[in-house]
MARNU-131022 format. One record per residue (C-alpha): residue in three letters; x, y, z. Coordinates in pm, whole numbers, plus 50000, padded with zeros to 5 digits. Example, Ala and Ser with C-alpha at 12.3 -4.5 7.8 and 13.67 -1.06 7.14 Angstrom:
% residues 2
aa  u  v  w
ALA  51230  49550  50780
SER  51367  49894  50714
***
This chain:
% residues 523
aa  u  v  w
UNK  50000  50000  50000
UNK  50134  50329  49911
UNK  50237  50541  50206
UNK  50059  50884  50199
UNK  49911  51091  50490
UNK  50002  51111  50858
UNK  49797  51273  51138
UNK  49662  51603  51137
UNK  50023  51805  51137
UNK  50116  51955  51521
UNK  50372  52192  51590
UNK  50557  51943  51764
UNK  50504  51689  51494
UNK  50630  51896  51241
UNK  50944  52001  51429
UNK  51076  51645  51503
UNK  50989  51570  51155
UNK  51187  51878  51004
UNK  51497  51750  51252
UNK  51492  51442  51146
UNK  51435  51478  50820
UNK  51714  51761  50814
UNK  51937  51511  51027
UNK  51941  51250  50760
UNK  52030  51545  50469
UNK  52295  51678  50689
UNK  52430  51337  50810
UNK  52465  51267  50426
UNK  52628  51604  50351
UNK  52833  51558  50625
UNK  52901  51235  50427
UNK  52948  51424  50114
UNK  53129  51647  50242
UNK  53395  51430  50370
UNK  53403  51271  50011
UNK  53403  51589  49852
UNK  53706  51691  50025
UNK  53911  51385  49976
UNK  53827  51397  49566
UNK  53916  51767  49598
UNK  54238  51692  49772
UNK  54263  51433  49506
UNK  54183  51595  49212
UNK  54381  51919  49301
UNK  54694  51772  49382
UNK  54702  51484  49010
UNK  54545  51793  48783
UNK  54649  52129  48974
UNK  54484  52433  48957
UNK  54466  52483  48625
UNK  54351  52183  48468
UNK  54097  52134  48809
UNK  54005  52529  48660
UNK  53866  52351  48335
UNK  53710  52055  48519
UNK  53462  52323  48723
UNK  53449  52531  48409
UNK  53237  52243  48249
UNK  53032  52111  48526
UNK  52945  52474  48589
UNK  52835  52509  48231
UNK  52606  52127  48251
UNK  52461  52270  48571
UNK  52329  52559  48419
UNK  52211  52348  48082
UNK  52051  52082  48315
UNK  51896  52344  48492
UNK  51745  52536  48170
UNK  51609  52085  48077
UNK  51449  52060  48451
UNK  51213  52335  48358
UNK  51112  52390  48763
UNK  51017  52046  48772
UNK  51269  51985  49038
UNK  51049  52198  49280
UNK  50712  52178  49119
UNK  50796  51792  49254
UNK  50841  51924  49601
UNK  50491  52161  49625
UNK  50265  51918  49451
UNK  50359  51544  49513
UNK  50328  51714  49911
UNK  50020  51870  49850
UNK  49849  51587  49654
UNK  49999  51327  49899
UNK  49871  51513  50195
UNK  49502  51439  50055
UNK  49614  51119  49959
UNK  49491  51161  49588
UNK  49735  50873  49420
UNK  49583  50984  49096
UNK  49750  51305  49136
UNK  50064  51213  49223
UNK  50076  50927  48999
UNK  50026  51230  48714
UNK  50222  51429  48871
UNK  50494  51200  48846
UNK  50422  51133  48496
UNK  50485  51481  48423
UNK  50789  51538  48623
UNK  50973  51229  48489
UNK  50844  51312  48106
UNK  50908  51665  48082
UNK  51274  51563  48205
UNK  51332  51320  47996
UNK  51245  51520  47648
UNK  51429  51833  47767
UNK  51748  51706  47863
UNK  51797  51500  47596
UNK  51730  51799  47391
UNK  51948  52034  47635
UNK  52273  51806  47570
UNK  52254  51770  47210
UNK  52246  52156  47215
UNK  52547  52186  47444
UNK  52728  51912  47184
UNK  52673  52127  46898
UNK  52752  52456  47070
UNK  53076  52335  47263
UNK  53334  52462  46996
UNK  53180  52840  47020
UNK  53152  52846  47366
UNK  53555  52712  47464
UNK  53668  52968  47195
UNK  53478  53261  47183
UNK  53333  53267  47560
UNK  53631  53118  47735
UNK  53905  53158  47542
UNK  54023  52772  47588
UNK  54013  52511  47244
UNK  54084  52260  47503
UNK  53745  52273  47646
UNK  53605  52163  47356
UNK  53638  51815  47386
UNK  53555  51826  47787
UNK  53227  52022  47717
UNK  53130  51757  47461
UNK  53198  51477  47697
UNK  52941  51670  47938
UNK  52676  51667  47707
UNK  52627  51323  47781
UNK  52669  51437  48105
UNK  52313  51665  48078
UNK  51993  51431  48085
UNK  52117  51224  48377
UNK  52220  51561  48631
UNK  51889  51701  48512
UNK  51655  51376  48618
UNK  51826  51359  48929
UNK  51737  51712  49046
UNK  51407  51644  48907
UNK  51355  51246  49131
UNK  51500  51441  49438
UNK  51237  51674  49423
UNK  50960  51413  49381
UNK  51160  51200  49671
UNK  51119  51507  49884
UNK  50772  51579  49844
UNK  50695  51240  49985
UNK  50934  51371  50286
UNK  51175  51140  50220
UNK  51473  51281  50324
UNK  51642  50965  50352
UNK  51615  50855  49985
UNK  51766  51210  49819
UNK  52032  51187  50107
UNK  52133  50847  50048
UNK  52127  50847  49643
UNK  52292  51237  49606
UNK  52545  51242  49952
UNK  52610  50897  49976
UNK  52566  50712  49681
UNK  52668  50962  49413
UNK  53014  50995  49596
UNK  53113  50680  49712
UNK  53139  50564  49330
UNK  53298  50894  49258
UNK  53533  50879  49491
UNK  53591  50498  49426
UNK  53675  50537  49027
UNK  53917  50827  49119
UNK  54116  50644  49353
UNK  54154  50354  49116
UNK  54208  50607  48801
UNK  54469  50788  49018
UNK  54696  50474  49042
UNK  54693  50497  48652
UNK  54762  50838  48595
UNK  54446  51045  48628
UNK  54359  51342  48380
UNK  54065  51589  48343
UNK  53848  51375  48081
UNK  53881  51074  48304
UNK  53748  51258  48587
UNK  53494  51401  48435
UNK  53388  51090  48294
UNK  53413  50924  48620
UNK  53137  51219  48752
UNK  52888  51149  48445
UNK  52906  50778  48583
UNK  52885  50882  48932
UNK  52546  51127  48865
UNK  52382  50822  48615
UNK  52430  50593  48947
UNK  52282  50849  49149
UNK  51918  50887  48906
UNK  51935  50506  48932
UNK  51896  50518  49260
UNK  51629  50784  49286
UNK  51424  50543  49040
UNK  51408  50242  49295
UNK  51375  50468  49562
UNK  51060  50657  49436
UNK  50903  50320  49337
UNK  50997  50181  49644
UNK  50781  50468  49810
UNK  50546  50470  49528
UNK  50485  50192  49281
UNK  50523  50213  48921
UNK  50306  49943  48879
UNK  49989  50098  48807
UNK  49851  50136  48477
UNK  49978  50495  48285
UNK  49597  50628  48257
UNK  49495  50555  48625
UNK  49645  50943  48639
UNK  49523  51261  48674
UNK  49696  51529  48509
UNK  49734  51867  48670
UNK  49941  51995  48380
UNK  49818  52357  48363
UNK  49894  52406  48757
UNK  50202  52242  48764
UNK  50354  52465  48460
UNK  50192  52784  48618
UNK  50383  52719  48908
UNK  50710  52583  48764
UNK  50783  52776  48540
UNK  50809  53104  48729
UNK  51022  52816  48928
UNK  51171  52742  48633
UNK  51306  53111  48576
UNK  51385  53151  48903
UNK  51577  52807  48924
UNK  51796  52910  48670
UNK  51874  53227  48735
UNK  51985  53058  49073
UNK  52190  52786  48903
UNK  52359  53036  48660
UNK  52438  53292  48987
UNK  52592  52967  49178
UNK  52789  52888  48856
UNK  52856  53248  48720
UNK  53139  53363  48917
UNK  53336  53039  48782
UNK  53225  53119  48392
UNK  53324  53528  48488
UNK  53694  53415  48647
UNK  53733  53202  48331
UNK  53632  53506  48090
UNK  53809  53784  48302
UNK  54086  53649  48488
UNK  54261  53287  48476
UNK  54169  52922  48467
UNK  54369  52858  48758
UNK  54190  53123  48985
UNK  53898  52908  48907
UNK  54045  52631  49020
UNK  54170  52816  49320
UNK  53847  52965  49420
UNK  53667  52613  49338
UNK  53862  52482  49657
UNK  53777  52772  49824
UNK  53419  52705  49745
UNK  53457  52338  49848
UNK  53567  52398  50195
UNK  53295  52654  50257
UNK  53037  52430  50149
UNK  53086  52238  50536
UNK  52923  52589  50646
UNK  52619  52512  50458
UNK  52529  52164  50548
UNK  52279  52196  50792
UNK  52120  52525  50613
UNK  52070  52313  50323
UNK  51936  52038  50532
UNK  51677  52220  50741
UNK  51571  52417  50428
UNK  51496  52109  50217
UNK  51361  51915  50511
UNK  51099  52220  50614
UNK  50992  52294  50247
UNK  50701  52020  50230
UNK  50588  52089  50609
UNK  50548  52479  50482
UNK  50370  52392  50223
UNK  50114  52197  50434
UNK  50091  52446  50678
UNK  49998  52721  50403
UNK  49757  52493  50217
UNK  49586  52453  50568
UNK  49626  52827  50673
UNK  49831  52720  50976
UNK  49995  53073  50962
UNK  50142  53034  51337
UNK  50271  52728  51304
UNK  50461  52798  51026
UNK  50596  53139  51279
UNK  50714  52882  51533
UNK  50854  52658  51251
UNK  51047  52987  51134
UNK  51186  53096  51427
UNK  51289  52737  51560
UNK  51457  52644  51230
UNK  51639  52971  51171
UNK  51765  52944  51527
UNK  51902  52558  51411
UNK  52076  52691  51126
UNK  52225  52986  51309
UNK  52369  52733  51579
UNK  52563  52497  51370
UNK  52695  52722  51120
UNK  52842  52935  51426
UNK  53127  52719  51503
UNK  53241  52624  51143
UNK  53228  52974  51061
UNK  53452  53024  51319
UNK  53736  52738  51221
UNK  53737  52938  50877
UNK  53731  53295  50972
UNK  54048  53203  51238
UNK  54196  52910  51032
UNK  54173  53017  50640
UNK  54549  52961  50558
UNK  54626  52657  50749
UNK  54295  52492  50584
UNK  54399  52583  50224
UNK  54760  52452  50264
UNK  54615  52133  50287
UNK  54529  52129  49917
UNK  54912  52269  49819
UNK  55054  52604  49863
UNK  54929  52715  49504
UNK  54622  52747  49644
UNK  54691  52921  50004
UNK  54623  53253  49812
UNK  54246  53244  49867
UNK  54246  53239  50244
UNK  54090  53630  50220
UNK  53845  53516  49958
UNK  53740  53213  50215
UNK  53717  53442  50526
UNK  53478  53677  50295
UNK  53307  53299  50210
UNK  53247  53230  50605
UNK  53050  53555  50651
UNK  52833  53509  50354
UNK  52748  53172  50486
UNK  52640  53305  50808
UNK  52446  53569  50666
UNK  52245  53267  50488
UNK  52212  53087  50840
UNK  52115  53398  51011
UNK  51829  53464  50822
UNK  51689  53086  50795
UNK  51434  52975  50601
UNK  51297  53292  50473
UNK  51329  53205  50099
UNK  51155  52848  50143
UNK  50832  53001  50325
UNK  50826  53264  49999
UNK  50847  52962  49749
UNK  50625  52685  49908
UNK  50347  52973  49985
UNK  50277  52981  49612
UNK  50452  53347  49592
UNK  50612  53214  49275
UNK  50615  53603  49081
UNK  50797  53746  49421
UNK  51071  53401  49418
UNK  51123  53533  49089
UNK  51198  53872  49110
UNK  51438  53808  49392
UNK  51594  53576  49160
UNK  51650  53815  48926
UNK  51763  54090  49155
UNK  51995  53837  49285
UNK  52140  53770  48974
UNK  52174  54121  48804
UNK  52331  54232  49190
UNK  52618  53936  49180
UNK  52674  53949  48808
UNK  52725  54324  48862
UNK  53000  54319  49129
UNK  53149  54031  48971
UNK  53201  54253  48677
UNK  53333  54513  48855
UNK  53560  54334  49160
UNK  53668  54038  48999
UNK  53878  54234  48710
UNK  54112  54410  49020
UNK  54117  54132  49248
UNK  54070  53842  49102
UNK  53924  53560  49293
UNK  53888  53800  49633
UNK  53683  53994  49403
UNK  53449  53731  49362
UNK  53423  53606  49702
UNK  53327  53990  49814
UNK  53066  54008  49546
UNK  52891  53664  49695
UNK  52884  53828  50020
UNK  52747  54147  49902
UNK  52462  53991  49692
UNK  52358  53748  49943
UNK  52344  53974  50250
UNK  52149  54177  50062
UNK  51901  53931  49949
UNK  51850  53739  50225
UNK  51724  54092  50393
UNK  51523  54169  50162
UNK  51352  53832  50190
UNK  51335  53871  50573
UNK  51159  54163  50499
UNK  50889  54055  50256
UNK  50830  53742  50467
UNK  50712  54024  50701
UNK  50510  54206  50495
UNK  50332  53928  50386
UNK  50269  53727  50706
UNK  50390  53927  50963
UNK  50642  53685  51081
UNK  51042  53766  51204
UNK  51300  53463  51217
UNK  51436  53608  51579
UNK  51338  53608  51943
UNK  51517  53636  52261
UNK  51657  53254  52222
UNK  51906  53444  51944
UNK  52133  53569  52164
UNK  52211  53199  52345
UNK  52424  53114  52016
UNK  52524  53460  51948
UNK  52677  53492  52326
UNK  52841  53162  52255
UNK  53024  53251  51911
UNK  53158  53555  52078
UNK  53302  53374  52360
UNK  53449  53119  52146
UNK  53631  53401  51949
UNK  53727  53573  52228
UNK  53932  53230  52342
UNK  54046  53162  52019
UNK  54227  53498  51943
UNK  54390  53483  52298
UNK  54496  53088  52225
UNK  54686  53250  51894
UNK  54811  53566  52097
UNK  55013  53321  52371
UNK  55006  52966  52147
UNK  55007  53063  51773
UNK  54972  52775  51539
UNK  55230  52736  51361
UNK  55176  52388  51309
UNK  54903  52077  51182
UNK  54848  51964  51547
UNK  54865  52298  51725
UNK  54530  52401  51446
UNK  54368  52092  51535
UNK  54410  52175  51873
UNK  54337  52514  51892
UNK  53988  52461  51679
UNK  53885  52170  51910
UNK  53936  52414  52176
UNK  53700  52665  52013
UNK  53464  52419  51962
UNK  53455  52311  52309
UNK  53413  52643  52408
UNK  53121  52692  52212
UNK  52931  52396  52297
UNK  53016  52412  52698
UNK  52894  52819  52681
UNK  52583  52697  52461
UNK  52463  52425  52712
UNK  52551  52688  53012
UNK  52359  52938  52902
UNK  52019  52687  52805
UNK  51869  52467  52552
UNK  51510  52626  52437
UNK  51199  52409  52471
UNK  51190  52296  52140
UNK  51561  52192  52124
UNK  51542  52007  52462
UNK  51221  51786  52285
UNK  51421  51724  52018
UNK  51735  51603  52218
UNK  51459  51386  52378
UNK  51312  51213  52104
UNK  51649  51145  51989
UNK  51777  51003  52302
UNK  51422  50782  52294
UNK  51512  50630  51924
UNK  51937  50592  52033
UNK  51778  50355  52344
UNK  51518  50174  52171
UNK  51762  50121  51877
UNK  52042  50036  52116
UNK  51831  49796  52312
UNK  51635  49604  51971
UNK  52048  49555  51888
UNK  52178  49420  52221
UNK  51838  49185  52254
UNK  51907  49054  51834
UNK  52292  48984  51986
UNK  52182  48807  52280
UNK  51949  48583  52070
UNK  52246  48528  51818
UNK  52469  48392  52081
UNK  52333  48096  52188
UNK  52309  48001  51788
UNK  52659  48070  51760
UNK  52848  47868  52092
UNK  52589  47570  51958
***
């Protein structure tokens, strides 16, 4: 039987949900991450900075081509597969499906065929690089499986299955990656192998996401026993649509711009800048994508307060663990860098300007999702294009005199900027504010943690691997001893709860299947 709606949503429901579901996102970008960084490491030190320059150059440029094939299906998968689920109408979401999967399938097919034909213009006239050629023809094959993949996590996560997206994306995804670069290494690695080995990784990945959705929601039904919502779901993807790829091409532009106006290695360079900061971003990314189908409940029911208390709770989350990381990267940029080689130790300013972007993301919380799963789809777009035209204009302007600093600044100028404005039209629309006095637990914390920090480097400065290790478990101790001093709020204390309640009942099904093991084993 297909699994569909759950009790009439609480406040307290809703929050354990959006932890857990946000714990299994984060536990697999934590997951990720940790792969990420070892095929960084990897990849930096067997291609260096220039040839690693080229390799983001063209997954930039298929990010923003599978973005134009998803046409907003990615989130139109989110708002109605949650909304038709939550009345359990299986018709719907059996169409809805239908249309996700088809739409996805036509377009990027059509989308890398495009990007075959145009790869010769684009390396030489847009670039500058005939060497790209070949590498952006090898990503056209690259296209239709990175586009159904954004489009089957979407659908995965309007069923509120966290799990599935984190498993095929974070774990699944890297693991192979990560797997096929190791063994290519011991050959002699180059840039076409790699990125060969990350069309292979992203085709496992939508494999994945296939058995998973069917697993969750069979296939086997007849194609008719459907009903098609087509005009809805295109009225509200493809404002989705515009607005998803205007955010694709501003998460990819500043690599394209640094490749036009500067060099291929200070892409490179400010790709592992990039790759370190994305550790600050973990659990925004999970709490936003775990809270999206819960707002979109909420709204549909008119649950206005509720979705307040989901606000403030989940904006206080993301505030709290991106805190200490941005801390280990405002007072550790060089020493984190050198890991990758010294060539690339010259964008520890452009990853302290990173940090504070990041925190000006957590800070604000999930402002954005409550404007996009409210149906506010003309507003999500006109941020999308203010956000755009703001980062593509300082980009132009500081990335010609400073290079990849330039860029970094530009990022935090245009996101600051947005994410007030969204705070602000949040407000105006529901009369809702991300903050209350609970703000200034983690806030108090942060400050005392600095405070330690910069005295550890005044009478200990590390100078060395271990004394940087050291000194940031220090600051993280800190932080979580003046955190727990200070007081847990309500909501945080029944979520430590819960989770304490699942460790003992897991812990205790384990230690009662051992004990009935053993007597099978000494007989």
């Amino acid at each position: 039987m297909t699994k569909q709606l759950e009790k009439e949503p609480t406040f307290e429901r809703n929050m354990i949900q959006t932890a857990k579901g946000g714990g299994f996102l984060a536990a697999g970008s934590l997951f990720e991450f940790g792969i990420r960084f070892v095929i960084a490491f990897l990849l930096a030190r067997l291609l260096g900075a220039t040839e690693y320059g080229m390799y983001n150059l063209a997954i930039s440029t298929a990010v923003i081509v599978a973005s134009i094939a998803a046409l907003g299906m990615d989130d139109g998968m989110i708002r109605y597969i949650a909304m038709m689920a939550s009345k359990r109408d299986e018709k719907g979401v059996w169409g809805t499906l239908q249309i996700g999967i088809g739409i996805g399938i036509i377009m990027s097919f059509l989308a890398g065929a495009v990007l075959f034909l145009l790869a010769e213009p684009i390396s030489l006239y847009i670039f500058h690089d005939p060497a790209l050629v070949a590498l952006l023809k090898l990503f056209s094959f690259i296209v239709p499986p990175l586009t159904m993949s954004n489009i089957l996590v979407g659908a995965t996560r309007g069923f509120k299955r966290m799990d599935y997206s984190a498993l095929a994306e974070n774990v699944i995804h890297f693991l192979i990656r990560l797997a096929l670069i190791a063994g290519l290494a011991l050959i002699g690695l180059n840039v076409m192998m790699a990125s060969a080995v990350f069309g292979l990784s992203e085709l496992a990945a939508t494999v994945a996401l296939l058995y998973f959705l069917h697993k969750q929601f069979s296939f086997k039904r007849p194609l008719r026993e459907a009903r098609h919502d087509t005009r809805g779901i295109f009225n509200f993807a493809i404002p989705f649509w515009l607005s998803g790829m205007l955010s694709k091409f501003r998460k990819n532009i500043q690599a394209i711009l640094l490749g036009t106006f500067n060099t291929v290695t200070s892409v490179g360079v400010f790709a592992i800048v990039s790759s370190i900061n994305l550790v600050g971003r973990i659990s925004y990314q999970s709490i936003i994508a775990s809270v999206k189908p819960f707002l979109a409940e909420l709204h549909t029911q008119g649950n206005i307060k509720q979705m307040g208390q989901l606000y403030q709770t989940t904006t206080r989350w993301t505030l709290i663990t991106n805190l200490p990381i941005f801390l280990i990267m405002v007072l550790f940029p060089a020493q984190l860098l050198n890991i990758f080689g010294n060539s690339f130790v010259s964008g520890a300013s452009a990853l302290v300007i990173l940090a504070f972007a990041e925190l000006a993301n957590a800070g604000t919380g999930i402002c954005g999702s409550i404007i996009d799963m409210t149906g506010y789809t003309k507003l999500k777009l006109t941020n999308s294009v203010i956000w755009v035209l703001l980062l593509s204009v300082t980009n132009l302007l500081l990335i010609p005199p400073w290079g990849v600093v330039g860029a970094a600044a530009a990022t935090l100028i245009s996101t600051a900027t947005i994410n007030f404005l969204r705070v602000a039209e949040v407000w105006f629309l529901f009369r809702l504010l991300p903050y209350n006095r609970t703000f200034l637990k983690p806030v108090l914390a942060g400050m005392g943690s600095f405070i330690t920090a910069r005295l550890l480097t005044y009478w200990f400065p590390a100078e060395s691997l271990l004394l940087t290790i050291l000194h940031a478990a220090i600051v993280l101790a800190v932080y979580g001893g003046v955190l727990l001093l200070l007081g847990l709020a309500p909501e945080d204390k029944t979520v430590l709860l819960r989770l304490n309640e699942k460790t003992a009942v897991i812990l205790t099904k384990s230690r009662a299947k051992l004990n009935s093991a053993l007597p099978l084993r000494s007989g």
